[in-house]
PAGURO-154575 format. One record per residue (C-alpha): x, y, z; residue number from 0. Coordinates in nm, 3 decimals, always signed. Example, Ala and Ser with C-alpha at 12.3 -4.5 7.8 and 13.67 -1.06 7.14 Angstrom:
[rec [+1.230 -0.450 +0.780] 0]
[rec [+1.367 -0.106 +0.714] 1]
This chain:
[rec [+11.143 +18.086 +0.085] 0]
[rec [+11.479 +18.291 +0.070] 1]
[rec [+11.683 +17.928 +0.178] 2]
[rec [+11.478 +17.769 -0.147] 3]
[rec [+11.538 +18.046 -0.374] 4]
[rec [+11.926 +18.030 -0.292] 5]
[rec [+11.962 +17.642 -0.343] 6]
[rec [+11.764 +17.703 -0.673] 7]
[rec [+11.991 +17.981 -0.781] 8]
[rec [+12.294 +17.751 -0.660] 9]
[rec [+12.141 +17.457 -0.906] 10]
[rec [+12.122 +17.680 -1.171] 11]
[rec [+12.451 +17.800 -1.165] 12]
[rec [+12.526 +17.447 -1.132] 13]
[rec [+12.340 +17.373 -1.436] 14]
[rec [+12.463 +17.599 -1.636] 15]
[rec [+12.879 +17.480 -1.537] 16]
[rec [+12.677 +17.114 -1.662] 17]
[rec [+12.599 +17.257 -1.979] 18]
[rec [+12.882 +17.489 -2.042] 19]
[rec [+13.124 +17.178 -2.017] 20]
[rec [+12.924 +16.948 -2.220] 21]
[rec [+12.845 +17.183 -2.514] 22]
[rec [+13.213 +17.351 -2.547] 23]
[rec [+13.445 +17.018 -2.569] 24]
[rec [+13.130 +16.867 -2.825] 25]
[rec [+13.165 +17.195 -3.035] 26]
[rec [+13.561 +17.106 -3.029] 27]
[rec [+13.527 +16.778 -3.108] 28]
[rec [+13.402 +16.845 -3.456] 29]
[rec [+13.635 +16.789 -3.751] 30]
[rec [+13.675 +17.123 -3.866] 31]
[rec [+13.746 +17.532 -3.694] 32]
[rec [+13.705 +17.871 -3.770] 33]
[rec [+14.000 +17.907 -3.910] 34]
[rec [+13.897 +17.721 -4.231] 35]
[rec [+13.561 +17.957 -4.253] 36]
[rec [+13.754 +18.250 -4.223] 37]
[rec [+14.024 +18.199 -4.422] 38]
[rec [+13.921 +17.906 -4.679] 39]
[rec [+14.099 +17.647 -4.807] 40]
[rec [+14.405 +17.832 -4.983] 41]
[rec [+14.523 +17.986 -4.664] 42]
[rec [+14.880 +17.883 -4.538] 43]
[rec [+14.942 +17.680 -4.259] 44]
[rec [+15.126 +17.994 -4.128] 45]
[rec [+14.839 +18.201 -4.165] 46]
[rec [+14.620 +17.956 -4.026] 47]
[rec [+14.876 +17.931 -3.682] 48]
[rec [+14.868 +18.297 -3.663] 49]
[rec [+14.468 +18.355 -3.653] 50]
[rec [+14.465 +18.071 -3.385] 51]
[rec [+14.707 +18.264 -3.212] 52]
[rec [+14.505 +18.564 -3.206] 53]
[rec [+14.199 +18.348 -3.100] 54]
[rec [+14.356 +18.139 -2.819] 55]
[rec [+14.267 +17.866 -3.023] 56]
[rec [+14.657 +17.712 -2.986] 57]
[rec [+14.603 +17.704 -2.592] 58]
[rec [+14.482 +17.392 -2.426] 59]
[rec [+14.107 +17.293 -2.422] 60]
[rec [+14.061 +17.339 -2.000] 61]
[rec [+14.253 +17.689 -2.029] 62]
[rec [+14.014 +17.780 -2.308] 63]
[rec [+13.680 +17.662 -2.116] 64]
[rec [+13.802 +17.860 -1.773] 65]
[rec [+13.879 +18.147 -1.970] 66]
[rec [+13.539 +18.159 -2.107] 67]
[rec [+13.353 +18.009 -1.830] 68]
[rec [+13.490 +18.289 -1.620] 69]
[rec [+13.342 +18.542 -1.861] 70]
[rec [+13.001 +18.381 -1.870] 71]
[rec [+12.997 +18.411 -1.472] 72]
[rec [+13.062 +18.760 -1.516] 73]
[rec [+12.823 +18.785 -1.762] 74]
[rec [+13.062 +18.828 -2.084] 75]
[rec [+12.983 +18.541 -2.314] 76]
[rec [+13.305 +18.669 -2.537] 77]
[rec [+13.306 +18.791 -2.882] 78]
[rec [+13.195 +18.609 -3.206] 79]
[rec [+13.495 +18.514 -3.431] 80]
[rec [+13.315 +18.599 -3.766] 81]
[rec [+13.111 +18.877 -3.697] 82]
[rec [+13.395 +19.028 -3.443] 83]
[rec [+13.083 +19.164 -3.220] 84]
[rec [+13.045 +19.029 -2.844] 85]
[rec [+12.834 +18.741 -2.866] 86]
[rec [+12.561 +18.935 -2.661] 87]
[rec [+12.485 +19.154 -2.890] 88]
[rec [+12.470 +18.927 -3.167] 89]
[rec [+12.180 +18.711 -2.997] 90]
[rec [+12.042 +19.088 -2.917] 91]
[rec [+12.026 +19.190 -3.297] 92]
[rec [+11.812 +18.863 -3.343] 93]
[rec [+11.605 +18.863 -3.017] 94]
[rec [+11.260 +18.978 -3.180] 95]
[rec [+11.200 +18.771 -3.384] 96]
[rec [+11.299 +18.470 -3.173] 97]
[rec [+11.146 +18.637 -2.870] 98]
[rec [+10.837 +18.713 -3.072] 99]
[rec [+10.833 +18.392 -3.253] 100]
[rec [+10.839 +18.199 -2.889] 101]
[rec [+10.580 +18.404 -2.753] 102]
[rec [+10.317 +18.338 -3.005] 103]
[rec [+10.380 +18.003 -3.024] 104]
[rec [+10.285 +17.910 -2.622] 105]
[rec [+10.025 +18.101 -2.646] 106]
[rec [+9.901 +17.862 -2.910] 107]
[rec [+9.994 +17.557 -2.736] 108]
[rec [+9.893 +17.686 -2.425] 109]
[rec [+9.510 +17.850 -2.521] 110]
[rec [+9.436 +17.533 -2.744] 111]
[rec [+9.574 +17.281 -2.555] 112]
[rec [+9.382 +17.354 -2.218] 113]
[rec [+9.056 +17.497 -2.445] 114]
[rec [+9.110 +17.100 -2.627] 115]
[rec [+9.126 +16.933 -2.312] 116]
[rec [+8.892 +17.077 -2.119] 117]
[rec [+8.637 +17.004 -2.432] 118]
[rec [+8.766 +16.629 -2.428] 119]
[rec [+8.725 +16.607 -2.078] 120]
[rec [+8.348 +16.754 -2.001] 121]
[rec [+8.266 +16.562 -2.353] 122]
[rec [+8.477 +16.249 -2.199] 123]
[rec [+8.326 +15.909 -2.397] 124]
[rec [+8.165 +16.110 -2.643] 125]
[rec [+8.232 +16.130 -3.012] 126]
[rec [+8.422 +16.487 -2.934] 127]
[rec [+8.656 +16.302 -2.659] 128]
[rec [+8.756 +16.094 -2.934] 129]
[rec [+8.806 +16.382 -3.194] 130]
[rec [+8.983 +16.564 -2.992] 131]
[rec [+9.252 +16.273 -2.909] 132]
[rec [+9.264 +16.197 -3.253] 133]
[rec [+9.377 +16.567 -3.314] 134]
[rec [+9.660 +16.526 -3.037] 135]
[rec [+9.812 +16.232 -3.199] 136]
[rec [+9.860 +16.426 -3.529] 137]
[rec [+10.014 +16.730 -3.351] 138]
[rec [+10.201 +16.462 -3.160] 139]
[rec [+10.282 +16.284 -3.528] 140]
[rec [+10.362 +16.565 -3.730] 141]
[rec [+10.704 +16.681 -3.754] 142]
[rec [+10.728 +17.075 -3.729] 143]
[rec [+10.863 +17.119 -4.040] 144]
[rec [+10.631 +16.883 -4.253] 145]
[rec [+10.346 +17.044 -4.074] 146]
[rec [+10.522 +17.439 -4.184] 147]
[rec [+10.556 +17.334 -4.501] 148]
[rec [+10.195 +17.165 -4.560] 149]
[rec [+10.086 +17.526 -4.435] 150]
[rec [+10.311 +17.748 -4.684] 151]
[rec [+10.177 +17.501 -4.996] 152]
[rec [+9.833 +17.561 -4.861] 153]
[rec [+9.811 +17.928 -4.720] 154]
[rec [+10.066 +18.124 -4.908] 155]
[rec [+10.119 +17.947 -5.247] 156]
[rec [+9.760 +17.804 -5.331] 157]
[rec [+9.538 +18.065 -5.113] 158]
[rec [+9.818 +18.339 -5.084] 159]
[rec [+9.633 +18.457 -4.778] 160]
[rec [+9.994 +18.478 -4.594] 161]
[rec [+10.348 +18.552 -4.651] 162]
[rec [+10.543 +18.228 -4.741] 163]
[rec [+10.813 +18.371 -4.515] 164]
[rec [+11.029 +18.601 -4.369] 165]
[rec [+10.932 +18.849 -4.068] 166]
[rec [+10.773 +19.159 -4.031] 167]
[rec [+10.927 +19.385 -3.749] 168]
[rec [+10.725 +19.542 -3.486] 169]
[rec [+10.822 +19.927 -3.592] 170]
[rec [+10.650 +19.806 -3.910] 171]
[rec [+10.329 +19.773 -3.766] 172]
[rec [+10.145 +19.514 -3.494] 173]
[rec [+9.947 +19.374 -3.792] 174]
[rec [+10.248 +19.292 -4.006] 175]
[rec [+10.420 +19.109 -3.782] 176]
[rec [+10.131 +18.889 -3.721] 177]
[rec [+10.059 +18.823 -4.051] 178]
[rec [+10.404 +18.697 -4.070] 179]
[rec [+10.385 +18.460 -3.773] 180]
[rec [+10.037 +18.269 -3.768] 181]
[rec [+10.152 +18.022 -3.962] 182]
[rec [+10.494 +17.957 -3.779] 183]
[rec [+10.332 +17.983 -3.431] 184]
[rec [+10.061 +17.748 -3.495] 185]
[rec [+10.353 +17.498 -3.664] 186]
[rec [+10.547 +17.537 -3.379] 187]
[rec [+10.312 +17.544 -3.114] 188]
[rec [+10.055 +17.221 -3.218] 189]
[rec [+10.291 +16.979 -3.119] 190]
[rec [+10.273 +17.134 -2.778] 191]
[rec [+9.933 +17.161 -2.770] 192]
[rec [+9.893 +16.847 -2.797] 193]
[rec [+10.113 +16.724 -2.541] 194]
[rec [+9.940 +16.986 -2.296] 195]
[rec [+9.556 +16.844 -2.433] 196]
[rec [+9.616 +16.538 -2.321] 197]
[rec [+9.791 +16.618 -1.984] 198]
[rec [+9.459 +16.833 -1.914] 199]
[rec [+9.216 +16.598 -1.984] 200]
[rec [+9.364 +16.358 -1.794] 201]
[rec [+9.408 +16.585 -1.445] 202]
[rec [+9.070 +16.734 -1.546] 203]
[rec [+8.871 +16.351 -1.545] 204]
[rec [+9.049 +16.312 -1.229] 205]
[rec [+8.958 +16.602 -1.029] 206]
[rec [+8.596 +16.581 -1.196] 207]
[rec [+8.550 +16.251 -0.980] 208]
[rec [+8.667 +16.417 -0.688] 209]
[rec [+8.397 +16.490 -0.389] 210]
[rec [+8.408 +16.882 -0.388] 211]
[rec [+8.333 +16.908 -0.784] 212]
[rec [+8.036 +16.638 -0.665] 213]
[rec [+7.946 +16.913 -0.376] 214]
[rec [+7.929 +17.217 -0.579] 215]
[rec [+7.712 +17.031 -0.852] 216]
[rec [+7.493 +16.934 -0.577] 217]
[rec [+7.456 +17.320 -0.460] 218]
[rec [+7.318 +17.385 -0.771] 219]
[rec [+7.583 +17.556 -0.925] 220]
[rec [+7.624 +17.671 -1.298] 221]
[rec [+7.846 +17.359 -1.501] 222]
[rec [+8.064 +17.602 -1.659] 223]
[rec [+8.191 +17.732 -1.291] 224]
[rec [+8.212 +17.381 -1.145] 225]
[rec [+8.458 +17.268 -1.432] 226]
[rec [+8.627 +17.614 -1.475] 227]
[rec [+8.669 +17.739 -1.109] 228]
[rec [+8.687 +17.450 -0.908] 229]
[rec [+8.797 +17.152 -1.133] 230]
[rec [+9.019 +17.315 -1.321] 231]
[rec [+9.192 +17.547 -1.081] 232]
[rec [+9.282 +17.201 -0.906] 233]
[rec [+9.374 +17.003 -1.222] 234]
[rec [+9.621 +17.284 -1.360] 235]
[rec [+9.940 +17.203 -1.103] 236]
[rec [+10.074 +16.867 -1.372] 237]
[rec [+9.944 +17.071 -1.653] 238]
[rec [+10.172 +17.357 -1.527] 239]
[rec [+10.471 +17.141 -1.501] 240]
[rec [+10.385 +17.010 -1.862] 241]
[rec [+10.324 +17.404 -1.969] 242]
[rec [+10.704 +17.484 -1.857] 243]
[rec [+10.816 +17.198 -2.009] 244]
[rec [+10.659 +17.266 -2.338] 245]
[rec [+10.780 +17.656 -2.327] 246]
[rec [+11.160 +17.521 -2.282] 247]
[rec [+11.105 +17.297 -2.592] 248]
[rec [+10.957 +17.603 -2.741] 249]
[rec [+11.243 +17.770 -2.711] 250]
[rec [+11.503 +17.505 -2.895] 251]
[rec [+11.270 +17.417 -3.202] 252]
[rec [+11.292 +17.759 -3.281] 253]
[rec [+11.597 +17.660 -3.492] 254]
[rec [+11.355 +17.438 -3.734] 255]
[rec [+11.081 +17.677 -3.760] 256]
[rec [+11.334 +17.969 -3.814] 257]
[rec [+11.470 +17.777 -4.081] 258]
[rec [+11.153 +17.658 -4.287] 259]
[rec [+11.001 +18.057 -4.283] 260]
[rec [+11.329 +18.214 -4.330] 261]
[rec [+11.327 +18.409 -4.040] 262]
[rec [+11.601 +18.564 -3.929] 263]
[rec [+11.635 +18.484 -3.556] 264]
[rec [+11.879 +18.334 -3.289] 265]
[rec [+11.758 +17.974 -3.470] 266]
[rec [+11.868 +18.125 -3.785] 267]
[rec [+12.199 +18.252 -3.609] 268]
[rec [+12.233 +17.930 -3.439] 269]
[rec [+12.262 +17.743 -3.826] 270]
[rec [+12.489 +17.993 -3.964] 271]
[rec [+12.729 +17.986 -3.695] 272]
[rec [+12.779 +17.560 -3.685] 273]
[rec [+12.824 +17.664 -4.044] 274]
[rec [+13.133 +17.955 -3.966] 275]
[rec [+13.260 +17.736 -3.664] 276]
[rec [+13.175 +18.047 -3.430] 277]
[rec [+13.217 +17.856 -3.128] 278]
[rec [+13.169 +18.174 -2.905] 279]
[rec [+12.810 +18.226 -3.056] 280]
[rec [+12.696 +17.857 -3.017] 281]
[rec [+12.815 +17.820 -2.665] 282]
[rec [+12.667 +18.168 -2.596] 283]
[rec [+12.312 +18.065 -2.775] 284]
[rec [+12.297 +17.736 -2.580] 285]
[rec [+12.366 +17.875 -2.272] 286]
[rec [+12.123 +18.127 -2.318] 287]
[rec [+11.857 +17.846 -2.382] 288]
[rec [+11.963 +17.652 -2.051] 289]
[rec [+11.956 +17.981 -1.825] 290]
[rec [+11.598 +18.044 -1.973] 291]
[rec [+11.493 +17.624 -1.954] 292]
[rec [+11.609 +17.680 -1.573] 293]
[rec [+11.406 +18.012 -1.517] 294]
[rec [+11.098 +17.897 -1.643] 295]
[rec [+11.118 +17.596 -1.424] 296]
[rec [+11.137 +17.804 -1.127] 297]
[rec [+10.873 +18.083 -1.214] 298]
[rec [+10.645 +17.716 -1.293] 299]
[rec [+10.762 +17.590 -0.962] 300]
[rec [+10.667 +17.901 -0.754] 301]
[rec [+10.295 +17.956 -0.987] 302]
[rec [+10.246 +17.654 -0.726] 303]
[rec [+10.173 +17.918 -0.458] 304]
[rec [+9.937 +18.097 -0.606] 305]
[rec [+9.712 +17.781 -0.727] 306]
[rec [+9.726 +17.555 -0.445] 307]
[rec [+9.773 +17.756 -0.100] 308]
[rec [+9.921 +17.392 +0.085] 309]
[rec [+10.208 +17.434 -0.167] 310]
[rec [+10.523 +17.584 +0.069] 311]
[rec [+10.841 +17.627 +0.001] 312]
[rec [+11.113 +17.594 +0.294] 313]
């Protein structure tokens, strides 16, 4: 296990040099740098050499990347140009939201999507099985946004049962900040649930037909146990897989949903600062994104032990 956690750790670092490389030279390779957002369009060309000066932004690209690919390693992702604050605490100041955002969102995908395909499967070839796959294709079909915005005409402007937008923070109260995120949680979150119905129902037909699930309905015991703790418990290793998957993506559409509610998040953050040129926060914000893709593959990867004991790691 400790040999397997170190060549995981080793392909994450790996990873993460991948995706440090590819996002800083695209960032660059937009027309257009901070200098112009900071100092508009009257500035002088002298002022404009002397605030790339100050930035290292007159020193060659690869002297730029190992400069700031050695701070990432040693866990500095540098300072953001606009706001002059280290990029960590930037993403910091705009964590709940986007943390709390995230977090209600898989657990939308995650409790409707197994509770939907668990229904589709023990109902499989009935009129439900069919409902149920016809709701998957619209979460599948709707974009994100066209499905936030459907909800704010519907549930804040005609019904005005919920705030159109914004966020409410946790000191404010447990109930406020719910209020505030149904609706983007369940925007965000369908389209995964989908994707996760379907991988369910699938495993779930196929370890229905298997001979143990036949066995344990032939010892007479209760339906609801043979599906829930012996068909399912073996059907869940793809939909795990799909479950990590769907977190990651999670984690990146924040920036749409952030954007439709108004809720100021990393997303948010993410917008404005392709907007300033702050390549600092955009490098930092991706990275941040790939380190937490990678970690949720490998806490997926080792929730293998604990559902199928043959599962070992070496």
């Amino acid at each position: 296990m400790t040999a397997y956690l170190l060549r995981r750790f080793l392909s994450m670092l790996a990873t993460m040099l991948v995706v440090g490389i590819v996002v800083f030279f695209v960032i660059r390779s937009v027309p257009g740098d901070v200098t112009s957002a900071l100092l508009g369009q009257d500035a002088t060309p002298q002022q404009i050499e002397d605030l790339r000066r100050r930035l290292n932004l007159d020193q060659p690209w690869p002297a730029q990347f190992a400069a700031w690919f050695g701070g990432v390693v040693r866990g500095d992702l540098g300072n953001s140009t606009y706001m002059r604050i280290p990029v960590l605490q930037a993403l910091a100041q705009r964590l709940e939201p986007t943390a709390m955002l995230a977090l209600a969102a898989t657990l939308v995908a995650v409790t409707l999507g197994i509770g939907l395909g668990v229904i589709a499967a023990v109902r499989h070839g009935t009129v439900t099985d069919y409902a149920v796959m016809v709701v998957a294709m619209l979460g599948l079909s709707l974009p994100t946004f066209w499905l936030g915005l459907l909800m704010i005409m519907l549930f804040a402007v005609t019904l005005q049962w919920l705030p159109a937008a914004g966020y409410g923070a946790l000191s404010d109260g447990v109930g406020r900040t719910v209020r505030y995120l149904v609706m983007p949680a369940v925007a965000l979150g369908f389209s995964q649930a989908a994707v996760i119905a379907r991988m369910t129902r699938a495993s779930l037909l196929d370890a229905l037909g298997e001979d143990f699930v036949r066995t344990a309905k032939s010892k007479g015991l209760p339906p609801a146990r043979v599906v829930l703790r012996h068909a399912l418990r073996n059907a869940l290793l793809p939909v795990l897989t799909v479950i990590g998957l769907s977190i990651a993506t999670l984690a990146g559409g924040v920036v749409v949903t952030e954007t439709v509610f108004n809720i100021p998040g990393a997303g948010r953050l993410v917008i404005e600062s392709v907007q300033r040129r702050d390549y600092p926060v955009l490098q930092g914000a991706v990275i941040a994104v790939a380190a937490v893709y990678a970690l949720i593959n490998l806490l997926v990867d080792l929730s293998y032990l604990a559902l199928d004991p043959r599962v070992r790691y070496s």
